[in-house]
Backbone as CSV, one residue per row, in Angstrom:
resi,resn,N_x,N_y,N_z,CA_x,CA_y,CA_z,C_x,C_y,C_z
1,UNK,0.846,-1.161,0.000,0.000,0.000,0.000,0.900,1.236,0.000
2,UNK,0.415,2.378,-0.842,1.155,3.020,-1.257,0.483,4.161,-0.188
3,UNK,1.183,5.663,0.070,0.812,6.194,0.683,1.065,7.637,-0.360
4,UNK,0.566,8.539,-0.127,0.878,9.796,-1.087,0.369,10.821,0.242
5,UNK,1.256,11.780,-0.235,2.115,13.092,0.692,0.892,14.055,0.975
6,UNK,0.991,14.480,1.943,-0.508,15.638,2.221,-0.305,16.745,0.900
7,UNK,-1.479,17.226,0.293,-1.062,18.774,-0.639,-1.953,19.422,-0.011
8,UNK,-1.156,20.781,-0.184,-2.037,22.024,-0.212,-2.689,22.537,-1.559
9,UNK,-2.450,21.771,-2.647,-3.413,22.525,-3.609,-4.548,22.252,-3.755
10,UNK,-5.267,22.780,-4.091,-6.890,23.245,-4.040,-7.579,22.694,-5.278
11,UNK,-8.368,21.767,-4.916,-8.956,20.914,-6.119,-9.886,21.905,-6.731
12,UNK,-10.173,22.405,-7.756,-10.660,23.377,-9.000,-10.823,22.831,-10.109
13,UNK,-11.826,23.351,-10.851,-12.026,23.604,-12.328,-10.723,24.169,-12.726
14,UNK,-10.302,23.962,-14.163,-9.584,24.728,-14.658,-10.402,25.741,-14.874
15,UNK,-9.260,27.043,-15.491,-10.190,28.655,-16.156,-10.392,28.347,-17.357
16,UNK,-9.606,27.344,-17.885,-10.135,27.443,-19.638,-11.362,26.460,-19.630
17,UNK,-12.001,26.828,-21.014,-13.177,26.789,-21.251,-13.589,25.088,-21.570
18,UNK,-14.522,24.601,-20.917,-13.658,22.894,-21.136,-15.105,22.813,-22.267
19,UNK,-15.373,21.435,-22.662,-16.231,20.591,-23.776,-17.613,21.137,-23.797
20,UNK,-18.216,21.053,-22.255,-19.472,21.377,-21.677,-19.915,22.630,-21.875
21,UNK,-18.954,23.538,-22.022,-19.588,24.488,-21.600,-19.424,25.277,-23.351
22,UNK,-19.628,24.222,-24.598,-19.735,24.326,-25.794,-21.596,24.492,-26.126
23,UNK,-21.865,25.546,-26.884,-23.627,25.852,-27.538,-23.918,25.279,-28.078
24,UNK,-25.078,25.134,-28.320,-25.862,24.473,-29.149,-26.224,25.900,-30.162
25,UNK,-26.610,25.351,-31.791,-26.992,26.261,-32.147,-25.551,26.803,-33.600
26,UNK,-25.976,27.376,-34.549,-24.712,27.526,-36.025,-24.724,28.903,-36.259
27,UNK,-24.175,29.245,-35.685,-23.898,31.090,-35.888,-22.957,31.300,-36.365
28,UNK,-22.816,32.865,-37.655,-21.462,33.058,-37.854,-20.831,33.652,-37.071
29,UNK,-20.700,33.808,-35.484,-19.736,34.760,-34.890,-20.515,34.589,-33.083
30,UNK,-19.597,34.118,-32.802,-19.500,33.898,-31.155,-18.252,33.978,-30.250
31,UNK,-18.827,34.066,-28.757,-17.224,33.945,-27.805,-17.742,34.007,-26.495
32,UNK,-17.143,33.350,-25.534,-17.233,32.697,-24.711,-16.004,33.663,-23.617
33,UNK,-16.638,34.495,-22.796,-15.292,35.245,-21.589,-16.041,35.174,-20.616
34,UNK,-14.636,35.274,-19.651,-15.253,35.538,-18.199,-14.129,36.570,-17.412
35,UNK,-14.763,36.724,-16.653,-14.459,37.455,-15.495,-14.370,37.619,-13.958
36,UNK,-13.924,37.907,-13.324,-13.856,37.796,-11.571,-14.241,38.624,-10.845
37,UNK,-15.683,39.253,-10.544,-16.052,39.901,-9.648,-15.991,39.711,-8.221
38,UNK,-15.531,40.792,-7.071,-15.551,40.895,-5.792,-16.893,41.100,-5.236
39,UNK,-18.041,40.402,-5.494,-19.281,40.410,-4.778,-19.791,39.044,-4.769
40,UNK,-21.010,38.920,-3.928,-21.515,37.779,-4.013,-22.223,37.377,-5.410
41,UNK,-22.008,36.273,-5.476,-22.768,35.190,-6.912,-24.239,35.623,-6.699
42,UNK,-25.126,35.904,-5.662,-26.224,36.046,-6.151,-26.759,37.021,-6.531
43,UNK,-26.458,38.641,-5.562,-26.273,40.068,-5.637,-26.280,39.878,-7.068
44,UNK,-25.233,39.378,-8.481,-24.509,39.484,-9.317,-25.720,39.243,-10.179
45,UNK,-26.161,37.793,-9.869,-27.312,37.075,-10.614,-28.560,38.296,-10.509
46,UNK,-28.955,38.621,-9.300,-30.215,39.149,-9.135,-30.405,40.779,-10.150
47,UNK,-28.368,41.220,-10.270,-28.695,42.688,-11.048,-28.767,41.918,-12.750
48,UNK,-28.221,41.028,-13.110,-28.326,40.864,-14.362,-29.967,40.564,-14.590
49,UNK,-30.071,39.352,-14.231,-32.149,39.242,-14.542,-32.709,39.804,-14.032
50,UNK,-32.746,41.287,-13.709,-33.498,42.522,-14.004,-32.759,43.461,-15.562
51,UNK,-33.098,42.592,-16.478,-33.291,42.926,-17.714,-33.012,44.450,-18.258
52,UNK,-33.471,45.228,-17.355,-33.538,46.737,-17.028,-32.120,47.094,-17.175
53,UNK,-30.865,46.761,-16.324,-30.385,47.429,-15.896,-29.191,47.019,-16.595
54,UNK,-28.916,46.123,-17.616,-28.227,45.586,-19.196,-27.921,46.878,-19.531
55,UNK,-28.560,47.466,-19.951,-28.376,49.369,-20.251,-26.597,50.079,-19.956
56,UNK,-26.915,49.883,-18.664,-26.052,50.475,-18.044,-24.629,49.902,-17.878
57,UNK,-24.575,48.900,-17.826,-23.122,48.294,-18.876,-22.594,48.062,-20.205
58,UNK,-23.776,47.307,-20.517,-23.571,47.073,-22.339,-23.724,48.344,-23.156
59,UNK,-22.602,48.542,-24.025,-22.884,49.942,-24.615,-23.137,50.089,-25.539
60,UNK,-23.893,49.174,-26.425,-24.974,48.888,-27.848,-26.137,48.622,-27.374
61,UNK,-26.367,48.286,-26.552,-27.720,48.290,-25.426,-28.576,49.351,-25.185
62,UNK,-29.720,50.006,-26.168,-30.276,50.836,-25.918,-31.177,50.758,-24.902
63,UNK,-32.044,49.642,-25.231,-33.095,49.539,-23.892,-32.971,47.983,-24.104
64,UNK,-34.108,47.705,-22.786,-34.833,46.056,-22.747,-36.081,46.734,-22.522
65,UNK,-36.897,45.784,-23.170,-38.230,45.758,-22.722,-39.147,44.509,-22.109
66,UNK,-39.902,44.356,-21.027,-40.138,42.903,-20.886,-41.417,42.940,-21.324
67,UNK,-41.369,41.426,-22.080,-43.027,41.493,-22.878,-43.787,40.390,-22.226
68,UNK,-43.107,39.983,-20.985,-43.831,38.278,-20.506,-43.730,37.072,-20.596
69,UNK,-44.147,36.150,-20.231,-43.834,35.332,-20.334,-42.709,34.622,-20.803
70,UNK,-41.098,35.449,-20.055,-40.134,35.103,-20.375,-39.120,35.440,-21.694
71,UNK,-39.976,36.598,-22.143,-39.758,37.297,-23.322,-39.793,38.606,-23.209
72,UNK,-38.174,39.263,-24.301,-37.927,40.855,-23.591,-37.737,40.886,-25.026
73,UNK,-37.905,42.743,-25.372,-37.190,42.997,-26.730,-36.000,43.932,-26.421
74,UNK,-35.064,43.848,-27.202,-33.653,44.136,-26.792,-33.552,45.278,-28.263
75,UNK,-32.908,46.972,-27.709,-33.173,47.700,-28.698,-31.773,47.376,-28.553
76,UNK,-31.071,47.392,-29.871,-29.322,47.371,-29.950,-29.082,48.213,-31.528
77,UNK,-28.060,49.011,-30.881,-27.241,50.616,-31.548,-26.271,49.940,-32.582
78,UNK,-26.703,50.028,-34.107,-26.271,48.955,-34.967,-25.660,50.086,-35.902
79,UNK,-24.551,49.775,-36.943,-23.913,50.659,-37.482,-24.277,52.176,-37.733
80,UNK,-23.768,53.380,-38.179,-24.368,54.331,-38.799,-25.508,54.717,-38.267
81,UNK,-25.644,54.486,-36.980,-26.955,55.341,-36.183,-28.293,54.213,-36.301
82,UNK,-28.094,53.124,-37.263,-29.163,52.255,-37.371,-29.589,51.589,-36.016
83,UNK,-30.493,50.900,-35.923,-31.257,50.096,-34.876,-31.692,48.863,-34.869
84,UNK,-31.381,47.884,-34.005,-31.712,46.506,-34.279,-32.724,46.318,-33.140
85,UNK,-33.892,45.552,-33.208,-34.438,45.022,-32.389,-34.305,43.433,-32.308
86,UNK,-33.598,43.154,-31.299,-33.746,41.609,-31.130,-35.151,40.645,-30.096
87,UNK,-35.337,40.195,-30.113,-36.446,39.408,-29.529,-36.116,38.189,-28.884
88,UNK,-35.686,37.806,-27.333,-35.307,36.992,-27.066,-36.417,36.184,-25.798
89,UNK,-35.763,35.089,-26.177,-37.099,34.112,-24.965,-35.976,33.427,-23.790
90,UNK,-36.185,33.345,-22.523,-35.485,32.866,-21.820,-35.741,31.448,-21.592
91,UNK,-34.571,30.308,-22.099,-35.259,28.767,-22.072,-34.220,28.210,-21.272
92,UNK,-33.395,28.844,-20.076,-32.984,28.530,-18.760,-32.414,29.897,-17.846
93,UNK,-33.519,29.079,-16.320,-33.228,30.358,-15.305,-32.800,29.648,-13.953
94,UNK,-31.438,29.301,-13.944,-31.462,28.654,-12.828,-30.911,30.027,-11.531
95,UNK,-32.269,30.063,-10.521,-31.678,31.861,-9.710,-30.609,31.627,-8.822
96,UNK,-29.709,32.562,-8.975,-28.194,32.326,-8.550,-27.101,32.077,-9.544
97,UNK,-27.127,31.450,-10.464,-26.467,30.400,-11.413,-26.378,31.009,-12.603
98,UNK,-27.650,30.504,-13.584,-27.575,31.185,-14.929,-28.933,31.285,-15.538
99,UNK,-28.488,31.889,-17.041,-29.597,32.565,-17.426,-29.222,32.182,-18.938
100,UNK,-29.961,31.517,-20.079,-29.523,31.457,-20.721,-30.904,31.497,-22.005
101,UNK,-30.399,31.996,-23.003,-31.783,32.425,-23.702,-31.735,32.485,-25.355
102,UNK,-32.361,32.795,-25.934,-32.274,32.342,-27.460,-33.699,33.675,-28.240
103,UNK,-33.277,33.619,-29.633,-34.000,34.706,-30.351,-35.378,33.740,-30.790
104,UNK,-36.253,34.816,-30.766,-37.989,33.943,-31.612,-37.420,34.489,-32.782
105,UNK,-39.270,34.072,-33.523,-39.236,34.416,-34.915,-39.099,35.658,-35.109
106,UNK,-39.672,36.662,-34.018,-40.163,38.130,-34.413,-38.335,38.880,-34.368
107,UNK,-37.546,38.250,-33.602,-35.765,38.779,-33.889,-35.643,39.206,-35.259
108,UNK,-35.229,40.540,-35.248,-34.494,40.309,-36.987,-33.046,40.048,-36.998
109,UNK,-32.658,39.745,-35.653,-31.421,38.884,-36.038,-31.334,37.248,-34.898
110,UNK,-30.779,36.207,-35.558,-31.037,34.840,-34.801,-29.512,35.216,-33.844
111,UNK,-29.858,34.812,-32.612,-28.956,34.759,-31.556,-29.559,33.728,-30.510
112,UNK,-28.332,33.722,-29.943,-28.371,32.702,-28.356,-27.429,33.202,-27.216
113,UNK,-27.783,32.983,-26.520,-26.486,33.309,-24.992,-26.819,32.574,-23.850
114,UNK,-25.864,33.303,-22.907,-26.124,32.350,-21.515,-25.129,33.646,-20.787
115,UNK,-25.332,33.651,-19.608,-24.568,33.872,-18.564,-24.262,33.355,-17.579
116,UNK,-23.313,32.504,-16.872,-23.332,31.939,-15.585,-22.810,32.380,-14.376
117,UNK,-22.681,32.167,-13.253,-22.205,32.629,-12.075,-21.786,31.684,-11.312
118,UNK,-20.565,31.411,-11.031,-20.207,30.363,-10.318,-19.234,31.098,-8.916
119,UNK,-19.263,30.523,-7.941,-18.076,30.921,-6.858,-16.859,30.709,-6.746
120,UNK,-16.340,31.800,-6.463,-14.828,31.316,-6.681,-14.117,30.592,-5.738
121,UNK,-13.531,29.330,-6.069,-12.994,27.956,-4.849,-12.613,28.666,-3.413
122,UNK,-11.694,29.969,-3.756,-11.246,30.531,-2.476,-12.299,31.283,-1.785
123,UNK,-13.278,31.951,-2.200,-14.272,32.610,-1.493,-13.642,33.997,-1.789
124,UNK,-13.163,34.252,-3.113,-12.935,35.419,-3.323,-13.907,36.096,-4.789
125,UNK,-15.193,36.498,-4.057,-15.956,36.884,-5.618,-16.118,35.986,-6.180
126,UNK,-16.878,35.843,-7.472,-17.495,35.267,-8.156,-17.276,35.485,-9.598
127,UNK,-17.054,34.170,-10.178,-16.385,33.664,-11.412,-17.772,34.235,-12.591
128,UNK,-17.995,35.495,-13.877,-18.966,35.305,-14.534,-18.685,34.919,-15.884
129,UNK,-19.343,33.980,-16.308,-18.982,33.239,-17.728,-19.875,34.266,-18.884
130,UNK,-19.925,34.531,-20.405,-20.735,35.223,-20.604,-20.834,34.453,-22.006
131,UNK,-21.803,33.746,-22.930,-21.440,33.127,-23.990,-22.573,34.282,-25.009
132,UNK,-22.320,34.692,-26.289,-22.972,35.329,-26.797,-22.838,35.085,-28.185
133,UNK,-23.720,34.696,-29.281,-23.726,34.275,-30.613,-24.745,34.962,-31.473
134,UNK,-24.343,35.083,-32.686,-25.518,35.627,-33.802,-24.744,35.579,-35.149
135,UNK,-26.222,35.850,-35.780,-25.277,35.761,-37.379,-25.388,37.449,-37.716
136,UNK,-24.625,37.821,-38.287,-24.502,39.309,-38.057,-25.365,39.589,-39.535
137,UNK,-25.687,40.826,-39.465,-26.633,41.048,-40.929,-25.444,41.142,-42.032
138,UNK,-25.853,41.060,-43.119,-25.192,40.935,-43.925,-24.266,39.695,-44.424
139,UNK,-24.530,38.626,-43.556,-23.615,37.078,-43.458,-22.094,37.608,-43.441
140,UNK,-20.918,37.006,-44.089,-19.630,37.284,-44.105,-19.351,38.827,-43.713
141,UNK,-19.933,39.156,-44.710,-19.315,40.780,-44.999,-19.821,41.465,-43.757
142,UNK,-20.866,41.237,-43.153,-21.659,41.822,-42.128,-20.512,41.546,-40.843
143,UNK,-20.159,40.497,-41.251,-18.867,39.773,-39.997,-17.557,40.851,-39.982
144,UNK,-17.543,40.853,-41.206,-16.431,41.695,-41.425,-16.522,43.143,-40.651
145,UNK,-17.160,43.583,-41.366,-17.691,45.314,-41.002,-18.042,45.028,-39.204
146,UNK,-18.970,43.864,-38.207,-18.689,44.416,-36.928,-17.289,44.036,-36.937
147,UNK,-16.011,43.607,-37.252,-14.925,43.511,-36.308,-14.784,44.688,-36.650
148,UNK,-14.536,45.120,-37.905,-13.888,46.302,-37.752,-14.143,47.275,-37.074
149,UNK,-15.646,47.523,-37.106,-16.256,48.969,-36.082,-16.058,47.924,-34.560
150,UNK,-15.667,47.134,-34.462,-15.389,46.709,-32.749,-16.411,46.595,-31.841
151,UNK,-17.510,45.667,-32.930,-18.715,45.066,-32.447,-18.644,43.486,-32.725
152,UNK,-17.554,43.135,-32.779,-17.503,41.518,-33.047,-17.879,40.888,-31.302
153,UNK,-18.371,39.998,-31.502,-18.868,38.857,-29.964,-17.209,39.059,-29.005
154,UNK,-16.427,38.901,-29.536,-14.967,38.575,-28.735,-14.659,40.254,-27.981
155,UNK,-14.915,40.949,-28.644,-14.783,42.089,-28.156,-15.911,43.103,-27.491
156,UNK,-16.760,42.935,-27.730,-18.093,42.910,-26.919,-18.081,42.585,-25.794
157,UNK,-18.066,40.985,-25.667,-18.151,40.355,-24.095,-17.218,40.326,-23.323
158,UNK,-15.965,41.260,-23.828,-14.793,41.393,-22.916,-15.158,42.149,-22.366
159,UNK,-15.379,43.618,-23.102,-15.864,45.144,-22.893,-17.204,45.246,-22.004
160,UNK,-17.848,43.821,-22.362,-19.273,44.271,-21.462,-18.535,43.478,-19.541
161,UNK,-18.137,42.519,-19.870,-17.698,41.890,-18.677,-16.760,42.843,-17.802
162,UNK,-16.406,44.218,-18.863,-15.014,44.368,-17.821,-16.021,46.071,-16.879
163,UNK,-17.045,46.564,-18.275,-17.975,47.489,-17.486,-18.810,46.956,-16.206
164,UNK,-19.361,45.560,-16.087,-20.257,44.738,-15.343,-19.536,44.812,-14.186
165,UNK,-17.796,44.337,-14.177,-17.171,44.425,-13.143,-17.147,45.642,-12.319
166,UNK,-16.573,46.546,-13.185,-16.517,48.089,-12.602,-17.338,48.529,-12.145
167,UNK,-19.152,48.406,-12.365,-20.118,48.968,-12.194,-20.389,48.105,-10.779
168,UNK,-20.400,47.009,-10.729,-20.545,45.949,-9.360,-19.700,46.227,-8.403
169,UNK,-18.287,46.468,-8.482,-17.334,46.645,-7.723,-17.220,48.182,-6.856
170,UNK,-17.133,48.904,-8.239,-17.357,50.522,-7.525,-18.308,50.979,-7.526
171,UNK,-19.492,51.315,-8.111,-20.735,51.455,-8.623,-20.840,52.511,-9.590
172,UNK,-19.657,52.553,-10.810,-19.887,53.671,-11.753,-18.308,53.140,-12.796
173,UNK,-18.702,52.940,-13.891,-17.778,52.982,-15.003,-16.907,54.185,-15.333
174,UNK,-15.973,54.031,-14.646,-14.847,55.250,-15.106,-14.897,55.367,-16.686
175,UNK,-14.707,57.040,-17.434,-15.022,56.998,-19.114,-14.062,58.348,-18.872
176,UNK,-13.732,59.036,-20.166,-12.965,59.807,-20.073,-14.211,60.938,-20.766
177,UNK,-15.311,60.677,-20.843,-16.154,61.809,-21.415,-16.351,62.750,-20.858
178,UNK,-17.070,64.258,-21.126,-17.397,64.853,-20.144,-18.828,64.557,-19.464
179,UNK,-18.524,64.771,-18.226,-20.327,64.232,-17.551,-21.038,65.512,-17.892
180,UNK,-22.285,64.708,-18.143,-23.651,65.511,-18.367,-23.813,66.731,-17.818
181,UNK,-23.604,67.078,-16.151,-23.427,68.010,-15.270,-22.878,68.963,-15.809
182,UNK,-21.753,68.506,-16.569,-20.757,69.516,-16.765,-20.204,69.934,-18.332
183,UNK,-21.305,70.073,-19.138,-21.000,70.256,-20.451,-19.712,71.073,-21.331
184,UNK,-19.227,70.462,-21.663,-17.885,71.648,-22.577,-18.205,72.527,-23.408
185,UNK,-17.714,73.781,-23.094,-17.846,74.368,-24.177,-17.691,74.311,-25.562
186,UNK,-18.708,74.972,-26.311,-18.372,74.693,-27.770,-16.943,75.399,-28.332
187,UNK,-16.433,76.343,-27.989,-15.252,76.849,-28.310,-13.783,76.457,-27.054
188,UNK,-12.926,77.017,-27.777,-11.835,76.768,-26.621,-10.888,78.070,-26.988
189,UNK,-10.964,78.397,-26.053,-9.743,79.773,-25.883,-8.116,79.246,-26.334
């Protein structure tokens, strides 16, 4: 009988993204990030499914609207001042955990996502996963044109994960604009 040595390391998930936590669903353009917030997993859960308040991090996010029965319409700030309305149905809500949801017919664009919330092994904040997919208008070329304007999924769900943090952590997204309060003048001496 063999004996093996006490460890101190800490049995965990890895951070990379393992088999499972692969979509269902054929989109041209998706991505899968996460992030490490200093609050509790549920606090976290309870501000995201209030639908409402998406706004205030995501910054193509004009509004949500909830229409019922598990169904919101999502106004999103699409090239050249244009406007997309997406239409999404929520077909998992586990409270605490995740949220994961998919476009109806009435979408004029097909998408899917999920968000999860898991704890972090040490009890430091909470791990958020964010998966987000669609076929962008225009097929290829449509792909093309969001990377370039820096609306592609990979860069999105970094940018939205890293405002979500900031806004949870401190309660306000540092920006270098001028605030509303304090308008600039139109000229400069």
């Amino acid at each position: 009988m063999t004996q093996t040595e006490p460890t101190t390391d800490a049995a965990m998930a890895p951070s990379a993204f393992l088999d499972s936590d692969r979509h269902e669903g054929d989109h041209a353009a998706d991505s899968v990030r996460a992030v490490m917030i200093n609050r509790p997993r549920r606090e976290l859960y309870d501000f995201w499914r209030d639908f409402a308040n998406l706004p205030r991090f995501m910054e193509n996010l004009l509004d949500v609207s909830d229409l019922g029965d598990g169904r919101s319409s999502w106004r999103v700030a699409g090239p050249a001042g244009s406007e997309v309305e997406l239409v999404s149905e929520i077909r998992e809500d586990v409270p605490g955990e995740r949220i994961a949801w998919t476009s109806t017919e009435a979408s004029e664009i097909d998408h899917e996502g999920w968000v999860a919330f898991r704890d972090n092994p040490f009890g430091r904040g909470t791990e958020v996963r964010l998966f987000i997919a669609y076929d962008p208008p225009g097929g290829a070329v449509g792909k093309v044109v969001a990377k370039v304007m820096q609306r592609e999924p990979r860069i999105q769900a970094r940018r939205e994960l890293r405002r979500f943090k900031q806004l949870m952590e401190t309660g306000e997204i540092p920006t270098s604009k001028a605030p509303d309060a304090a308008p600039r003048a139109a000229r400069h001496f």
